[in-house]
N, C-alpha and C positions, 0 to 999 in steps of 0.2 A: 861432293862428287868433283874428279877433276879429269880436262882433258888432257894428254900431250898428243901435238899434232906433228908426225913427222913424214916431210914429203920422201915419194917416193916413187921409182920408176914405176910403170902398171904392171910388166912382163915380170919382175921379182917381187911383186907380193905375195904371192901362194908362200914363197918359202921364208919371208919376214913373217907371217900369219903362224906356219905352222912353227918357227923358231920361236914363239911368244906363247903360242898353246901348249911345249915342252916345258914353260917357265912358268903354266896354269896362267896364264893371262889370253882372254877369251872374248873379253867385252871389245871391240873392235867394227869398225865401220868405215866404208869411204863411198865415193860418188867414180863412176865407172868412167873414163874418157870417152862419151860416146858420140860419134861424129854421123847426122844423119844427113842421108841420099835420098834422090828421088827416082822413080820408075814407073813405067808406065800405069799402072795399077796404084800409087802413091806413094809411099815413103816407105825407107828403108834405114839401119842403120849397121853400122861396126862399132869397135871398139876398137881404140888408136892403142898398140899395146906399146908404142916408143915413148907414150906420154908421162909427166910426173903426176902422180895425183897425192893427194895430202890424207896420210893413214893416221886415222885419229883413234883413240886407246882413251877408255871411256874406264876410268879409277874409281871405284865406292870407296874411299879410305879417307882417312886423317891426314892431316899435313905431317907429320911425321912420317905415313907408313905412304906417302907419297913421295918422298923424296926417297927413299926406299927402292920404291918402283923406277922411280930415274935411273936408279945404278944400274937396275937387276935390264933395265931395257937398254941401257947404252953395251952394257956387258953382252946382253944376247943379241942384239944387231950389230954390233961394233962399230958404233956409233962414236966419233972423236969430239966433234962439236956439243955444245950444250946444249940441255934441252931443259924446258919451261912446261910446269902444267897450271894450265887454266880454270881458274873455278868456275862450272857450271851450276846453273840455278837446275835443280832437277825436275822440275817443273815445264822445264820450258823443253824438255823431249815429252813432253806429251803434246801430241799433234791434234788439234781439235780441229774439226769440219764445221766450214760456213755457211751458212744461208746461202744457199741459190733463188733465186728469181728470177722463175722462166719463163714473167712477164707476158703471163694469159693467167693471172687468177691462181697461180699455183705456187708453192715453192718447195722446196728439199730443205728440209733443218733438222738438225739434232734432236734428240727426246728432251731436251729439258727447253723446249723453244717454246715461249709463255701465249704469244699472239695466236687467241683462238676465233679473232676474222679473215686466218687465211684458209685455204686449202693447200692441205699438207702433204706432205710426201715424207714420213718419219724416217730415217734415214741414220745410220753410225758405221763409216767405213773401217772394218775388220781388215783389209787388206788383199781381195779379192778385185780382178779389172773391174770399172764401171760403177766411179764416186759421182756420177751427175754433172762433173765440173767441165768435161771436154765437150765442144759444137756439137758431136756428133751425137751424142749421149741427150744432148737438152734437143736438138730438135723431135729426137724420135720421142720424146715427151711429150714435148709438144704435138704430135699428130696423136699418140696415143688419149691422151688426156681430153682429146674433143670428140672424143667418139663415146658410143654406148656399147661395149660387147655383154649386154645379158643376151645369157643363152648358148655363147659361145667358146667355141675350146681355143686357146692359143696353145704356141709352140714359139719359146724362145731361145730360138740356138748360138752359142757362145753367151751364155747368161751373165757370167760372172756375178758380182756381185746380188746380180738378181732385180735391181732397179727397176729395167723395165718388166718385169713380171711384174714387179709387186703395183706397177702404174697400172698396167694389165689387169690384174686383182681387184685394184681399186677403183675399177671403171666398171665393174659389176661382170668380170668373165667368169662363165661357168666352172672351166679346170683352164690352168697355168701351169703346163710344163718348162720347168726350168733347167735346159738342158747344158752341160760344160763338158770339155775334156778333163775337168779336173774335179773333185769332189770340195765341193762350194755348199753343202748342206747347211753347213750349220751358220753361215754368215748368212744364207737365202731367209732359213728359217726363223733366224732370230731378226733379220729389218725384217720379214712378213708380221711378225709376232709387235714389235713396235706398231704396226699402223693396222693389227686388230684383223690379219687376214689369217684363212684357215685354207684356201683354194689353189696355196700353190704345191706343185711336187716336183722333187728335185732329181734330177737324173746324172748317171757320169757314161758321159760315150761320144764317139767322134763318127757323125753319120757318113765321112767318108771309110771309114772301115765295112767291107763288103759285109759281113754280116749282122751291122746293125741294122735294125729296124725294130718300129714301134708302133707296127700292128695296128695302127689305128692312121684317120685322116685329120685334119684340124681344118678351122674356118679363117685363123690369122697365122699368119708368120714372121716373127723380130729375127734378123738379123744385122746386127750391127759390128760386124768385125773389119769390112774394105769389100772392094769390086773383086779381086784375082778369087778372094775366098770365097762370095757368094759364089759365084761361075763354077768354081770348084764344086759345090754343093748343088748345084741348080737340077742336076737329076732328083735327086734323092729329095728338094722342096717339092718339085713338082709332082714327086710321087704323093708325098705326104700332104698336100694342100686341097682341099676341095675345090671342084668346079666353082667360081662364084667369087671363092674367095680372096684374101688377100694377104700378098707379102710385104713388109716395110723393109725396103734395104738402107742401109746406113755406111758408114765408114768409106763413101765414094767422095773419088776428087777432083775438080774442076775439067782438068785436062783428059780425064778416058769417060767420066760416068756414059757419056752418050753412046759410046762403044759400049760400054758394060750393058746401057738399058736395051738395045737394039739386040744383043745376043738375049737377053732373059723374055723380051717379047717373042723371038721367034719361037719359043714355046708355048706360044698363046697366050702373053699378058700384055694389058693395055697400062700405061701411067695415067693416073688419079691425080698425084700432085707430087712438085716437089718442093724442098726450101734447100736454098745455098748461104751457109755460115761462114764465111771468109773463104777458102778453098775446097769445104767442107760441106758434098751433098749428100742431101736425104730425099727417097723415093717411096712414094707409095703405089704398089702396082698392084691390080686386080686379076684374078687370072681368067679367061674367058671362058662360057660355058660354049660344050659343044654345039 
């Protein structure tokens, strides 16, 4: 396998991309210029499109039918200077997931992870948000993983990868809705299916569209997307949440979460606890009975 790496403004890629899909050359990758902001609610980004980024043309061939490819690319970008492909080990694009330890007794590892005096969390990122490795992701584990839900129903909105459902699952919850705007079935199903769970169901809908709803109440609620998007959604939990029960919000940042908690109490929920990961808070709020 070989690469050639040719930098390149960001605002003319579309049409170097599709002048190399004319010439059946397809295999193609790069890293977006992304310059991140901040706002009241936390983080934002762009993409700088005056920037150069480095468009790399990923070759299955021979060193003959490589150099080949150097004409047929200088020809179809018009390209004057030389260009070099580099031999990649193909091995080394395959991205394998680390051990986390989330230092309570727990950790996130791979299926082929040997140590059976931890408590595990089976885990193989398909490529869906929510690989375990971001603050926001390990605290709500961490609250999750100390509690007992037998008996009781969650609801996990913006699920993605499914994580904390399947932490959910594994703490003995009754049913595990695994809710996303995008259809995350088969990556939900296959980590549940690693760590031996039957309890979760997956769903595709965005509960701020008026006529979702799910006809039923639940006892917990995961959200871990940010502060503006709970708030966004804060009707439609409080419909769906039992008196009693409880929400875990996540993806809050240092500088609003106290704004954000003060608007979700005034619908009647008290804070239980929280933890702060570098800028990075998590809440667990109860909602009150009448």
């Amino acid at each position: 396998m070989y690469i050639i790496t040719i930098p390149t403004k960001y605002n003319a890629l579309d049409s170097s991309i599709e002048k190399l899909q004319m010439v059946e050359i397809y295999n193609v990758y790069y890293e977006s210029p992304i310059v991140v902001t901040t706002y009241d609610y936390g983080y934002d980004f762009y993409e700088n499109t005056e920037e150069t980024v480095l468009l790399k043309i990923c070759l299955e061939c021979n060193e003959a039918e490589c150099d080949h490819y150097i004409k047929l690319i200088k020809e179809t970008l018009d390209i004057s200077e030389p260009l070099s492909a580099e031999i990649a080990d193909e091995d080394s694009w395959q991205v394998s997931f680390e051990t986390v330890d989330l230092n309570n007794g727990w950790i996130i590892c791979p299926p082929d992870y040997e140590d059976d005096n931890k408590n595990k969390i089976v885990f193989e990122s398909q490529g869906a948000f929510g690989t375990g490795l971001h603050e926001t992701t390990q605290d709500c584990l961490r609250f999750i993983l100390e509690q007992d839900f037998s008996n009781r129903s969650v609801l996990d909105i913006g699920a993605g990868s499914g994580i904390l459902s399947i932490a959910a699952a594994i703490k003995n919850a009754e049913e595990v809705i695994a809710l996303d705007i995008r259809d995350v079935n088969e990556e939900v199903n296959y980590n549940a299916s690693l760590n031996n769970l039957n309890n979760i169901t997956t769903m595709v809908g965005n509960v701020l569209d008026t006529d979702f709803c799910l006809h039923k109440k639940f006892d917990d609620i995961l959200i871990n997307i940010g502060g503006e998007e709970a708030l966004s959604m804060l009707q439609f939990i409080n419909s769906a949440l039992k008196p009693g029960g409880s929400q875990l919000v996540s993806g809050l940042v240092q500088w609003s979460y106290e704004s954000v908690c003060r608007q979700i109490e005034e619908f009647g929920y008290s804070i239980i606890k929280k933890s702060i990961s570098n800028e990075w808070v998590t809440v667990l709020m109860r909602k009150n009975t009448p």
